[in-house]
N, C-alpha and C positions, 0 to 999 in steps of 0.2 A: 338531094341525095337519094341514092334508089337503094333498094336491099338488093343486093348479092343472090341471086339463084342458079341453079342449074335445070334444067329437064330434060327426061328420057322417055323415049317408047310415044304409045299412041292408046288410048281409050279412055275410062274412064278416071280423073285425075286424083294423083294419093298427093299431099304434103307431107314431107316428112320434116320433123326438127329438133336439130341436135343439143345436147344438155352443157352443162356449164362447164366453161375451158373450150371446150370443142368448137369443130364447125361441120361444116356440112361431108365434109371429106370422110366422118365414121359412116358414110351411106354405101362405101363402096361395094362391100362385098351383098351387098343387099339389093341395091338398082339392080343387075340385070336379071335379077331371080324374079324381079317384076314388072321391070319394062317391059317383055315381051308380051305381057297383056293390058297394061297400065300405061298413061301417062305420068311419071314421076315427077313431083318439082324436089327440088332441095334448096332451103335455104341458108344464106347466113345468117345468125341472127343481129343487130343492132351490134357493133364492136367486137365483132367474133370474124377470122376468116377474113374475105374480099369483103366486107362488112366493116370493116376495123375501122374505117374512117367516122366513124357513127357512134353514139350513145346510148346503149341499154336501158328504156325507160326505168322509171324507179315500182312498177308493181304490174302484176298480170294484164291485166287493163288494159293500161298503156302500150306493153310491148304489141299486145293483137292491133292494134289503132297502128304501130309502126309495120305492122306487114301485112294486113288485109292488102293494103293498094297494091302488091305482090303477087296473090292469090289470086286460084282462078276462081271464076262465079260458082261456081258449087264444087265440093271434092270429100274425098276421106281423110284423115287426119291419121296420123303417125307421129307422137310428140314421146321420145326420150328421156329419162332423168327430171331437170328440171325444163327440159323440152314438151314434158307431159304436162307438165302444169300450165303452160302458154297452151297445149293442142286443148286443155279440159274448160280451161277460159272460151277459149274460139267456141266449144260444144257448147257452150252457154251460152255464150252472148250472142251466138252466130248462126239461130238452126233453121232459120232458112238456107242458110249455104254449107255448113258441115251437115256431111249425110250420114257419116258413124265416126266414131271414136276409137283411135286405139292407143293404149301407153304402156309405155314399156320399160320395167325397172324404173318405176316413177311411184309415188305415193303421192295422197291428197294432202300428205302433213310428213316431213321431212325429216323432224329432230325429234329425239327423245323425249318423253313426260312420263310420270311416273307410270301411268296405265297407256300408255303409247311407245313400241318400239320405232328408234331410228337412229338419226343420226348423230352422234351423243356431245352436246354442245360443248363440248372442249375441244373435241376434232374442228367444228368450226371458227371456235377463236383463233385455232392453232393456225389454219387457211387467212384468218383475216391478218394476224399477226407475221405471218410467211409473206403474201402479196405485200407488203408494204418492203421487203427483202427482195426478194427475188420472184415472181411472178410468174417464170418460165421454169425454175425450179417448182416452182406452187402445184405447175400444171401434173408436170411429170409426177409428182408427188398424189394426186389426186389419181391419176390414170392409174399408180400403183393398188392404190385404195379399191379402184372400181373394179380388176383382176382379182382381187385379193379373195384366196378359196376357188376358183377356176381352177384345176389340172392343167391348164396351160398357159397359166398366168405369165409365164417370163414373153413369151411367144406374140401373148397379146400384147403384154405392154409395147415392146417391138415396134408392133405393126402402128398400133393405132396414134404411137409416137410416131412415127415417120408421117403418116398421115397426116395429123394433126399441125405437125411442123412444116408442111410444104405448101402452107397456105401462110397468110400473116400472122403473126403473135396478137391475140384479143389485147384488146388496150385496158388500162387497169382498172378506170374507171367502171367499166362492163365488168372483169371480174366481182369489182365489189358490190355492184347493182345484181347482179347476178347472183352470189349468196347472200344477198339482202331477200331476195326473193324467194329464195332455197329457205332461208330463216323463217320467212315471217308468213309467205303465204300458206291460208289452211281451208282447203275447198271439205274439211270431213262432213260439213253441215250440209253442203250442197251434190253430194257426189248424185243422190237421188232424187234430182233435178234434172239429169241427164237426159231425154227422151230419146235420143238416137242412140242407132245398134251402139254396145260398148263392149270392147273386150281389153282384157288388161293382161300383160306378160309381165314373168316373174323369174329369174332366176332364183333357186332355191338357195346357193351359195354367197347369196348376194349380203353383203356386208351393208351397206346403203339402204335397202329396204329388206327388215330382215324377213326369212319366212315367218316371225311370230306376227306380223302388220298384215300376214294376206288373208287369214281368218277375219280378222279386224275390219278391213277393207270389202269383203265379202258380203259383210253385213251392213255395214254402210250404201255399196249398190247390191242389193239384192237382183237385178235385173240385168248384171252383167256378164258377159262368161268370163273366165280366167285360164289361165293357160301358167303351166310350170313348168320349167326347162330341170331338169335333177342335178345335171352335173355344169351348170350354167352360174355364172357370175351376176353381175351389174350388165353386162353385154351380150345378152342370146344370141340376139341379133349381127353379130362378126363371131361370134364362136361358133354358132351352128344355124349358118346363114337360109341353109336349104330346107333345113327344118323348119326353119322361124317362117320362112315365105309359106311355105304349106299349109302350116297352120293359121297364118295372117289371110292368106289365098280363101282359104274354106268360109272363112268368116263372112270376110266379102262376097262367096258366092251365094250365102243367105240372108244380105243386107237387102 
C-alpha cells in the first residue's frame, strides 16, 4: 500500500501535513499561494483521506518510517497540529534530507500540566469516549474546537467541513492512534536539537495551543523564529492564506 499524495508547481520541494481528523484537502487555500514557486507535495497521512485504507503507526517514529518512501530526497517541511509533531520527528531523525522546519499551531507537548498550557485532558477523554460514538460527529466536533475564538469561526467550520468530508472518513483505528500520539508525544527536551532553519506559527486565539505555551516554547528553541497571527485560530493557514505564505515565503528566502 502507498501513501496518498498530491503535488503542485515546480522548484524547490515543501511537504506539507495535515493534523488529526483531517487530510490533505485543509492545503487548499494554501497550494497555489506556493506552487508558483515551490514544488508542493501533500499528503495523506496513514488512515486519514485516500489513505484510509492504512493504519496510523502507534508513535512519531513510526509514522515518518510510513512516509519517508513518499518523500522527495531532500525538502522543507510544513507539519500542522499534530502534523507538526510528525514534520519535528522527520527534522530529527532526518537532517540530511529535511532542509528547515516549519509548524504551525502545533506544540512540542499537547495537553495540560500544571506549569504547561494545553490541551486540558478531559477535552481528550471526552474525544476518546465520542469516537467509540460516533466518529464523524467526533470530527466535526474537533473542527469546531480548532475555530473556536476565530471572528469567522461559523465560515471556517463550513469550509473546512466540506473539505475535509470529500475525501474518505479517517478509519477509527487512526483516529485513536492519532490522539494517542496528540496524548503522549513530548518533543520539549529535544525542541534544541533541531539544527535546521525553524520557524513556528501561532494563532494567538488558538484554544489548542494557548498564547501562554509560546513564551514557553520560545525558550525551549531559543534559535527559532516565530510568527503570530492576532486575530487567527488553530488555522492561520485557511484564514489568512496570503499572509501566512508571505511570511512562510520570507522564511524560506533566508533558508
Amino acid at each position: 500500500m502507498t501513501i496518498s499524495k498530491s503535488v503542485h508547481g515546480a522548484g524547490a520541494d515543501i511537504v506539507v501535513i495535515h493534523g488529526w481528523g483531517m487530510n490533505s484537502n485543509v492545503w487548499q487555500t494554501l497550494i497555489p499561494e506556493l506552487s508558483d514557486s515551490f514544488r508542493v507535495t501533500s499528503v495523506d497521512l496513514p488512515g486519514f483521506g485516500d489513505s484510509n485504507d492504512q493504519q496510523l503507526a502507534d508513535s512519531v517514529a513510526a509514522v515518518c518510517e510510513q512516509l519517508l518512501p513518499a518523500l522527495p530526497e531532500s525538502f522543507h517541511i510544513l507539519g500542522w497540529s499534530m502534523g507538526g509533531l510528525i514534520a519535528t520527528e522527520l527534522a530529527l531523525s532526518q537532517q540530511q534530507r529535511v532542509l528547515s522546519l516549519a509548524t504551525v499551531g502545533s506544540s512540542p507537548f499537547f495537553i495540560e500540566e500544571s506549569s504547561w498550557p494545553g490541551i486540558k485532558a478531559s477535552l481528550m477523554q471526552q474525544f476518546y469516549q465520542q469516537l467509540d460514538q460516533d466518529f464523524g460527529k467526533t470530527i466535526e466536533r474537533f473542527m469546531a474546537v480548532q475555530a473556536m475564538g476565530s471572528p469567522h469561526a461559523k465560515a471556517l467550520i463550513k469550509q473546512v467541513r466540506e473539505w475535509v468530508f470529500a475525501k474518505p472518513m479517517a478509519n477509527q483505528q487512526s483516529l485513536l492512534a492519532g490522539l494517542k500520539l496528540l496524548e503522549e508525544t513530548d518533543f520539549r527536551a529535544k525542541l534544541g536539537e533541531i539544527n535546521q532553519p525553524f520557524i513556528r506559527f501561532y494563532g494567538r486565539l488558538d484554544s489548542l495551543v494557548p498564547a501562554a505555551a509560546i513564551n514557553l516554547i520560545d525558550e525551549l528553541a531559543p534559535n527559532s523564529e516565530c510568527e503570530v497571527f492576532a486575530h487567527c485560530a488553530h488555522m492561520p493557514f485557511i484564514s489568512q492564506p496570503h499572509d501566512f505564505a508571505n511570511r512562510y515565503r520570507r522564511f524560506l528566502s533566508a533558508v
